[in-house]
matplotlib code that plots the C-alpha trace (Angstrom):
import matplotlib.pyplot as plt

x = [-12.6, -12.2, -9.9, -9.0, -10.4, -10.1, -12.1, -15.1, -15.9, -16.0, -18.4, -20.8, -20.4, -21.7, -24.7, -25.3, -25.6, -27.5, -30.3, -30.6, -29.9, -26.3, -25.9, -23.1, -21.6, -18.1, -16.7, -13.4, -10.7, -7.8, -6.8, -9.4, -12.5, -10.5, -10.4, -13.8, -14.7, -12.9, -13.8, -17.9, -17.5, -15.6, -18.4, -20.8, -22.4, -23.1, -20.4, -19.8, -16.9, -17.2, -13.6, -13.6, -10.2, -8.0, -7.0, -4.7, -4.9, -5.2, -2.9, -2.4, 0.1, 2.2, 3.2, 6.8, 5.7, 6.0, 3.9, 4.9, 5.2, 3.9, 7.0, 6.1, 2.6, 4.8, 6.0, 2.8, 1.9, -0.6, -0.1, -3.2, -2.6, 1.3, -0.2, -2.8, -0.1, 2.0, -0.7, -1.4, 1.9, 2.6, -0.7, 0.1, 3.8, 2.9, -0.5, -2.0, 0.5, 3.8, 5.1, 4.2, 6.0, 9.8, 11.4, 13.4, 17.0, 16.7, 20.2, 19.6, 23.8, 24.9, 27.6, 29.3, 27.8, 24.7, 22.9, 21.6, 19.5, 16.4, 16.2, 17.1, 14.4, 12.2, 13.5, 13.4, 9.6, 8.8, 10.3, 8.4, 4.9, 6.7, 6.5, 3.1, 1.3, 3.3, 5.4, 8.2, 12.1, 13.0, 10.6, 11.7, 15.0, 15.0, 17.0, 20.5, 24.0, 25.9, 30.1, 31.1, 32.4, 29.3, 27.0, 29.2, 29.4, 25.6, 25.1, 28.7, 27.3, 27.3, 29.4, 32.5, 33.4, 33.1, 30.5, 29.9, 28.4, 24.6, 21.0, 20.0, 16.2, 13.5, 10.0, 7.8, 8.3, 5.6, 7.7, 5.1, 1.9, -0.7, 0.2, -1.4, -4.4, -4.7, -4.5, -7.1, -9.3, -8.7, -9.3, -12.5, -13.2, -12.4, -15.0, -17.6, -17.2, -18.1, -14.5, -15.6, -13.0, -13.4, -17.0, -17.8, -20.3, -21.0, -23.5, -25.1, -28.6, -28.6, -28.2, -28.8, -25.4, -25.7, -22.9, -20.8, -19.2, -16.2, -15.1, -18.4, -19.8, -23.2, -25.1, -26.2, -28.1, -26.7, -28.8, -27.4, -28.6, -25.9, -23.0, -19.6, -17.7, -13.7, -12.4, -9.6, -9.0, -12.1, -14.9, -16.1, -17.2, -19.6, -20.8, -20.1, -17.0, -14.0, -10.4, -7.4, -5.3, -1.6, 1.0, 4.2, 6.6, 9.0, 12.2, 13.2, 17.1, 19.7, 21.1, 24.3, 24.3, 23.2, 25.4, 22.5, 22.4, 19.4, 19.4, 17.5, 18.5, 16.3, 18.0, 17.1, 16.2, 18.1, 16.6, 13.9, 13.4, 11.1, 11.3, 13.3, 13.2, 13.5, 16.4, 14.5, 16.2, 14.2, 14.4, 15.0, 18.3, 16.1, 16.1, 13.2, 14.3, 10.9, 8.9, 7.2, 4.4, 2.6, -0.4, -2.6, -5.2, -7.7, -9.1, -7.8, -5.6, -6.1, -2.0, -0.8, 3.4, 6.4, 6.9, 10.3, 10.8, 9.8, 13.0, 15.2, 14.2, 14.3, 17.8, 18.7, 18.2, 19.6, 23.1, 23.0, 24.3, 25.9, 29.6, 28.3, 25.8, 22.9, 21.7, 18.7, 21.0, 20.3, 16.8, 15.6, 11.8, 9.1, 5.6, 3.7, 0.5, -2.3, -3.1, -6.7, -6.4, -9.8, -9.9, -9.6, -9.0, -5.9, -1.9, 0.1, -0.7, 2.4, 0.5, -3.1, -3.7, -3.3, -6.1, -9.1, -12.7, -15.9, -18.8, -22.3, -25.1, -28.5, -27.1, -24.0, -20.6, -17.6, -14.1, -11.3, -7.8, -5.9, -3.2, -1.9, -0.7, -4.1, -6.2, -7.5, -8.6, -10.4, -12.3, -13.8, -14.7, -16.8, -18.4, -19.1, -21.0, -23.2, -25.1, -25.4, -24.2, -23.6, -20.9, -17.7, -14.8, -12.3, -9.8, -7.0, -6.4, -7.7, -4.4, -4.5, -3.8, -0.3, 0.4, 1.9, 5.1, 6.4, 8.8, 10.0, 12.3, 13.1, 11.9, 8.8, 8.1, 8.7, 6.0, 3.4, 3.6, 2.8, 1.5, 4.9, 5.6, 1.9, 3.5, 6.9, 4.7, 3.1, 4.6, 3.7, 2.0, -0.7, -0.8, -2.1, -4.6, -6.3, -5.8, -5.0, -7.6, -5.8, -7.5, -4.7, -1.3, -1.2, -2.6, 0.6, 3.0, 1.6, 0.4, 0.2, 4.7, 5.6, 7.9, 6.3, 7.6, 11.1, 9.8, 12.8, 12.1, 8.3, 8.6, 10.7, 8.5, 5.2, 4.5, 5.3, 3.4, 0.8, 0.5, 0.7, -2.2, -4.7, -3.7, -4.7, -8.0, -8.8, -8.7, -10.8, -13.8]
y = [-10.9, -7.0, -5.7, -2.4, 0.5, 4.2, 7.3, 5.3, 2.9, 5.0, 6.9, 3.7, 2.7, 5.9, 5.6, 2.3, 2.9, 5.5, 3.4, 0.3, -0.7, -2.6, -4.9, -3.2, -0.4, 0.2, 3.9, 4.3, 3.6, 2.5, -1.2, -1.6, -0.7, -2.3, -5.4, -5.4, -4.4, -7.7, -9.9, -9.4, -9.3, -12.6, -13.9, -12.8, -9.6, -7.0, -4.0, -0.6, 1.5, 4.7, 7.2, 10.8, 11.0, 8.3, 4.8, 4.5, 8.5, 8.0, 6.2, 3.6, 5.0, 6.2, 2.9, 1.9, -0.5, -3.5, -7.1, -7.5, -10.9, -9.5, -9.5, -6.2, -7.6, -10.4, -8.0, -5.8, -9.8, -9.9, -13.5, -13.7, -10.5, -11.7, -15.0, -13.4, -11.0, -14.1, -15.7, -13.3, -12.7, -15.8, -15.4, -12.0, -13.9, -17.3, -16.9, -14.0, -10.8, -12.7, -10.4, -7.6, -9.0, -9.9, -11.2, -8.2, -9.2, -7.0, -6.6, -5.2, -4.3, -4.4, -2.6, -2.0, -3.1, -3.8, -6.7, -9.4, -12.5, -10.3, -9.5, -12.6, -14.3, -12.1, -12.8, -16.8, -16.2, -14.4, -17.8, -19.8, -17.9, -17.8, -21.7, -22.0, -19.9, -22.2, -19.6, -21.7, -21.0, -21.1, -17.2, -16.2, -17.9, -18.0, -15.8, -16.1, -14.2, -12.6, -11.6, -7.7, -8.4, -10.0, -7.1, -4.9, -6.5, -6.6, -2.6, -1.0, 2.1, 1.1, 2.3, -0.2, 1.5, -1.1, -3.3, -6.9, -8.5, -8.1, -10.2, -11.0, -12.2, -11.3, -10.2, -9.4, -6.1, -4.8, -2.9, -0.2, -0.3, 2.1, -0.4, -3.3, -1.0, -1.3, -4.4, -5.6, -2.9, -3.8, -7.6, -6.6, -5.0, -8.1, -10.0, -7.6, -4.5, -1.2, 1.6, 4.8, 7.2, 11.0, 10.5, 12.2, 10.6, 13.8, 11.8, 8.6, 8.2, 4.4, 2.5, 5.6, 7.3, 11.3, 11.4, 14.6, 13.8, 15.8, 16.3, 17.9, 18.6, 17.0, 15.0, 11.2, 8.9, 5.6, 2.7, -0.3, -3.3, -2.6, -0.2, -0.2, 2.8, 2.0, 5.7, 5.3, 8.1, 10.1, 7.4, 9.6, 12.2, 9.3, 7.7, 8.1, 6.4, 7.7, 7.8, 8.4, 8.9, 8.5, 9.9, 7.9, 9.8, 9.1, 10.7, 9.9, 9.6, 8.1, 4.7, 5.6, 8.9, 6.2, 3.1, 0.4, -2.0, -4.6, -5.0, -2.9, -1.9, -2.6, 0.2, 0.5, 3.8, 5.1, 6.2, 3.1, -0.7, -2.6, 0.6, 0.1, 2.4, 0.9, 2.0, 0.3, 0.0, 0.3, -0.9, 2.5, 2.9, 5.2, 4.7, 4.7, 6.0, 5.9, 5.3, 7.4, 7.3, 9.9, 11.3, 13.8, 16.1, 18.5, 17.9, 15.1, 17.3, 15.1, 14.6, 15.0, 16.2, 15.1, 18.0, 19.2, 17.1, 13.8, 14.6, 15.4, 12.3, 10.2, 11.5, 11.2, 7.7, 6.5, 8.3, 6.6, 3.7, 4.9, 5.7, 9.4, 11.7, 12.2, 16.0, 17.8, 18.1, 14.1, 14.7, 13.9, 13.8, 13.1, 11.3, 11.0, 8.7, 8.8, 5.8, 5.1, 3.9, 3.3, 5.2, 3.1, 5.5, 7.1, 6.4, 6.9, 6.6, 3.8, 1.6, 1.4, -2.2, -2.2, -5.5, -3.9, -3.6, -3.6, -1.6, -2.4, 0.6, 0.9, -0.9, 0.5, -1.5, 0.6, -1.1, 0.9, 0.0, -2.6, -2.7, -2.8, -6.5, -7.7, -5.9, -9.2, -10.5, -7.0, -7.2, -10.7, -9.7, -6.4, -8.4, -10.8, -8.3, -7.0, -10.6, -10.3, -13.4, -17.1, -17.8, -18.1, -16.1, -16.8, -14.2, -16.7, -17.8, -15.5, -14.1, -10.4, -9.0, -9.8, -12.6, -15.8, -16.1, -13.3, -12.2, -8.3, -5.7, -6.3, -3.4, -3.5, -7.5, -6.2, -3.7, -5.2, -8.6, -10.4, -7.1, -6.2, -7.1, -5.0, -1.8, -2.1, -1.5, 1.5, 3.1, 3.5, 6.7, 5.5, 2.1, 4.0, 5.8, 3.1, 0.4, 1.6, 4.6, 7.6, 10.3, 12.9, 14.1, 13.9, 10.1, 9.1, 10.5, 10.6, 7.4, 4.8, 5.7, 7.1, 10.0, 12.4, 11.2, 13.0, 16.3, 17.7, 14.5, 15.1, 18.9, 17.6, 15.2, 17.3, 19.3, 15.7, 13.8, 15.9, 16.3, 12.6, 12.0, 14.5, 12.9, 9.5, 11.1, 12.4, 8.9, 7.5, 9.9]
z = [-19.1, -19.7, -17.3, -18.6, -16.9, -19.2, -19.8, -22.2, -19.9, -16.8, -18.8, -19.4, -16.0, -14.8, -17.1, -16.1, -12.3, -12.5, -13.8, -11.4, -8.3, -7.5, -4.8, -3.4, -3.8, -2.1, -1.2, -1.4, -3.9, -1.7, -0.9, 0.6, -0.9, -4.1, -1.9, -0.9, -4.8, -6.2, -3.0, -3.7, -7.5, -7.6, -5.5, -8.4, -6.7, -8.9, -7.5, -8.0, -6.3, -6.5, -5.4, -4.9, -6.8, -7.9, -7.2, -4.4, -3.8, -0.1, 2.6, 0.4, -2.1, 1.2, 3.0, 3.3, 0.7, 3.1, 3.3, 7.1, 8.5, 11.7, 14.1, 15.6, 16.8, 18.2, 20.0, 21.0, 22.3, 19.3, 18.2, 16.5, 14.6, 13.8, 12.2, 10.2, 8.5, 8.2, 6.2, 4.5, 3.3, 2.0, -0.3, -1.8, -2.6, -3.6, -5.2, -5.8, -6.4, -7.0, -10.0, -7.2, -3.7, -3.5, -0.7, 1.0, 2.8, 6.0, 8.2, 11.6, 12.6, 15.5, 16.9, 20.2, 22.9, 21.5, 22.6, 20.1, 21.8, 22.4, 18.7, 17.5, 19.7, 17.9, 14.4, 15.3, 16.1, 13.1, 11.5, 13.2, 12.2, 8.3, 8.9, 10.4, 7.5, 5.1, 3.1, 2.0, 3.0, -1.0, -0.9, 2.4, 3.9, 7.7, 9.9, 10.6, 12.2, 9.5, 10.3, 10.3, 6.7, 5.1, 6.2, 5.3, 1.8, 2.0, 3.2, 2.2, 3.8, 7.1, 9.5, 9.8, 13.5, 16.4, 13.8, 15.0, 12.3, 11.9, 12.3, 8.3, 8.2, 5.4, 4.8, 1.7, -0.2, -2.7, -5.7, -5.6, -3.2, -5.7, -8.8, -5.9, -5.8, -9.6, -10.0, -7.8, -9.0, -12.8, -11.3, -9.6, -13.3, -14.8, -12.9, -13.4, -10.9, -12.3, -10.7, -11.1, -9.9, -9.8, -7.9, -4.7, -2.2, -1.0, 1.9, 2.2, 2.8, 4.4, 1.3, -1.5, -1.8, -3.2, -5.6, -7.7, -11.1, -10.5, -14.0, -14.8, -11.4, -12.4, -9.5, -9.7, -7.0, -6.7, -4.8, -3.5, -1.1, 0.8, 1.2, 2.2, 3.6, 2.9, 2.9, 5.5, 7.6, 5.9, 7.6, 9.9, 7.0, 6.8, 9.3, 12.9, 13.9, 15.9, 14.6, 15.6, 12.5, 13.0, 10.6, 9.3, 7.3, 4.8, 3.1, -0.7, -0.9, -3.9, -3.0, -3.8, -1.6, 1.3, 0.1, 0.1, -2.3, -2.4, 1.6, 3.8, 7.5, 10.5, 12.8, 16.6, 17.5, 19.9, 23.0, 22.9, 23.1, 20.6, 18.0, 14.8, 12.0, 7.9, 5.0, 2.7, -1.2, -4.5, -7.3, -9.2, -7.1, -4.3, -1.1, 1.4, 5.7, 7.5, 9.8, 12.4, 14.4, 15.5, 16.3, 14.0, 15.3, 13.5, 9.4, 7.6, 4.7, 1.0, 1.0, 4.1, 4.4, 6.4, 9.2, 9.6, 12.7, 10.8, 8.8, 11.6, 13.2, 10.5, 8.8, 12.6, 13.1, 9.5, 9.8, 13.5, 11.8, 8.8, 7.3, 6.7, 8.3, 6.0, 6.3, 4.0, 1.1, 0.6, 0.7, -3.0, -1.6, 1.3, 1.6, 4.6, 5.6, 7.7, 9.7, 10.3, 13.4, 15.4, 19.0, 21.7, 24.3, 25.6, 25.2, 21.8, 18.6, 18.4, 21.3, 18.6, 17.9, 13.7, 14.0, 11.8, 12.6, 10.8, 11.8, 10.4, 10.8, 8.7, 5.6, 5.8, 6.6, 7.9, 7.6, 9.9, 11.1, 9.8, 7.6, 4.2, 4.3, 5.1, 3.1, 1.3, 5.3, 5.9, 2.7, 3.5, 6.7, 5.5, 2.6, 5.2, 6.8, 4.4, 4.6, 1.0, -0.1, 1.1, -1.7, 0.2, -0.6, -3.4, -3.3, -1.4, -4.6, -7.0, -9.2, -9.6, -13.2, -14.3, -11.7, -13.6, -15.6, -17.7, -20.1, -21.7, -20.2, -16.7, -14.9, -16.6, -15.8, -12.1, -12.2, -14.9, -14.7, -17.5, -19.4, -19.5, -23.3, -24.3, -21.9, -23.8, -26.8, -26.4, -23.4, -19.9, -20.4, -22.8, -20.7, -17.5, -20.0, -22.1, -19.3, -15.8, -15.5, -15.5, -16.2, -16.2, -15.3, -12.2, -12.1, -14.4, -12.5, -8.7, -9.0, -11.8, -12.1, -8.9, -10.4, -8.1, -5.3, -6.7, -7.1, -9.6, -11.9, -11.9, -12.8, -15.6, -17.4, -16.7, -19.5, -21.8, -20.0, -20.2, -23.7, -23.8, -21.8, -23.3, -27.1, -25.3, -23.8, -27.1, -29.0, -26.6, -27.1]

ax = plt.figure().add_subplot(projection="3d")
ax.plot(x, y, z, "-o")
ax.set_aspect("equal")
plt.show()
């Protein structure tokens, strides 16, 4: 089983298409057109996804890096939504991506006067669904009160002023959510599926797609039996479908300058009920402060930005909690996302059901909405739909590239997997080149390491990496 993906074979598998028909070819190079990629391959379809830039180069690279449990559908009253993100995170953490998901300890302080049965209710529930999807207590222990001095032994940061003690429960947390992308697309290689990044469906033609070879601008017709259209928040370029993209915005701080540790903060925005925003630690001593939620009107920018009043907000409702008052100085970085939430008429962005939905038109399937947690759900359901096959889907226990037991330098075995003794070897850079598809700079640092999300780091290590990955690109011609 080849799973490596590099410059030599995308140029065969470009050849190749060109000449034949494919049952299905998937747009889209995010989680979920790699879903849908390894979900029909694995059923022994014959795929090709084509992306207009790289893996994970859309929303997917700019979640909070989360596998929810679904507590705030609990609260929305989405039970059935809640469960299915339940289940589904207990597969990414058991079976399929368990070098990929940790459990996450997440303290929601209180202080004052705040009130605690309402959350705690909510926390208990969350348990209960945890329990009914059959994700053990061992991965994710349940709920429980924790004294003033324990959360503060857990978050030294937080403010010890009139503190209580704190709610402790857990969820899933992916260590990086564009090295999830590549390993189910370099799964989906491994079973067969031909990744072509750097291709631009320019329109589709029912099932003919009219495609530009960006690195040399020459155009290729690719046929299919059936297509599926997985580009997020850029569907309606498309096919005719109606979005309402929501942005959620992030800030890049040092753990230290924050004083987390390995437990996040679930902090109550003030002002609101049923709103919490996320401190969220990682695991190269950053910190993550998100989320918002709001609306986006007018063209879909490529990488969308955190507006000044995302950071406001956001450094606003961290330092609501904390010793010290976090200001722009703290600010190491920013990401922001777009949602592609499907219109369902009028009231914010926030009140959107997150459930998915696929669209079928003239040979073409359209998968919208939905979430990062269950992407593996959202791909069965648009492979499904394409009536291509009666083989039932495998991917609940199908383990992507570098699940099982592994051994080598820690913070590699936490990103790689089981590779992480071949990466140790020959380095990262070369890694993403001969194995991971990258293509060029940018890939390596944007998305296959993440150093780009600290802008100061990535203009150091540009002109290097660089040079690095053209020598790599050159051996492989």
């Amino acid at each position: 089983m080849n799973t490596s993906l590099n410059a030599a074979r995308r140029r065969r598998d470009l050849t190749e298409v060109a000449e034949k028909t494919v049952d299905l070819l998937v747009v889209g190079g995010g989680v979920t057109g790699a879903g849908v990629a390894l979900d029909a391959a694995s059923r022994g379809l014959d795929v090709c996804l084509v992306e207009a830039h790289d893996l994970a180069f859309g929303t997917s690279r700019w979640s909070s890096k989360l596998v929810h449990g679904g507590l705030r559908y609990l609260a929305q009253g989405e039970v059935g939504l809640a469960y299915e993100s339940a289940v589904e995170r207990g597969i990414l953490m058991t079976r399929t991506a368990p070098h990929l998901v940790r459990p996450l300890p997440q303290l929601v302080p209180l202080h004052g006067k705040s009130t605690d049965p309402l959350v705690m209710a909510g926390l208990q529930a969350g348990d209960v669904l945890r329990r009914l999807a059959r994700t053990p207590s061992r991965v994710l222990p349940r709920p429980r009160h924790v004294p003033a001095a324990e959360a503060l032994a857990l978050v030294p940061g937080l403010n010890p002023n009139d503190l209580r003690g704190g709610l402790l429960a857990y969820d899933g947390q992916l260590v990086d959510d564009a090295r999830l992308v590549v390993a189910l697309a370099r799964t989906a290689a491994g079973h067969g599926a031909r990744i072509i990044t750097r291709a631009k469906v320019d329109r589709l033609d029912g099932r003919t797609a009219h495609v530009t070879d960006t690195p040399t601008g020459e155009s290729l017709t690719i046929r299919a039996r059936a297509v599926v259209n997985a580009t997020g928040v850029w569907a309606g370029n498309l096919v005719d479908v109606r979005l309402r993209p929501s942005r959620g915005s992030h800030l890049v701080l040092a753990a230290d300058t924050v004083g987390m540790t390995q437990t996040a903060l679930t902090v109550p925005v003030p002002g609101t009920r049923n709103r919490f925003g996320l401190v969220l630690p990682q695991r190269d001593g950053r910190v993550y402060v998100g989320l918002t939620d709001e609306p986006v009107d007018g063209p879909v920018p490529n990488v969308p930005t955190a507006p000044e009043s995302d950071v406001d907000f956001l450094l606003g409702m961290a330092s609501s909690v904390l010793r010290r008052t976090l200001t722009r100085a703290d600010v190491l970085g920013s990401f922001a996302g777009l949602r592609p939430l499907l219109d369902t008429g009028g009231g914010p962005s926030a009140d959107l059901s997150r459930r998915h939905a696929v669209l079928t038109s003239d040979g073409i399937t359209t998968v919208v909405g939905g979430k990062l947690t269950t992407y593996r759900r959202m791909a069965a359901d648009a492979v499904a739909a394409t009536g291509l096959t009666a083989v039932p889907c495998r991917t609940k226990s199908l383990p992507l590239v570098g699940a099982g037991t592994a051994d080598g330098p820690a913070d590699l075995v936490a990103r790689y997997g089981t590779e992480a003794r071949q990466v140790a070897e020959i380095g990262e850079v070369a890694w993403a080149v001969r194995h991971e598809g990258a293509l060029d700079v940018d890939d390596v640092l944007d998305r296959r390491t993440r150093v780009g999300l600290v802008p100061a780091e990535r203009a150091q290590r540009e002109a290097q990496v660089a040079q690095q990955v053209a020598e790599e690109l050159a051996a492989l011609t």
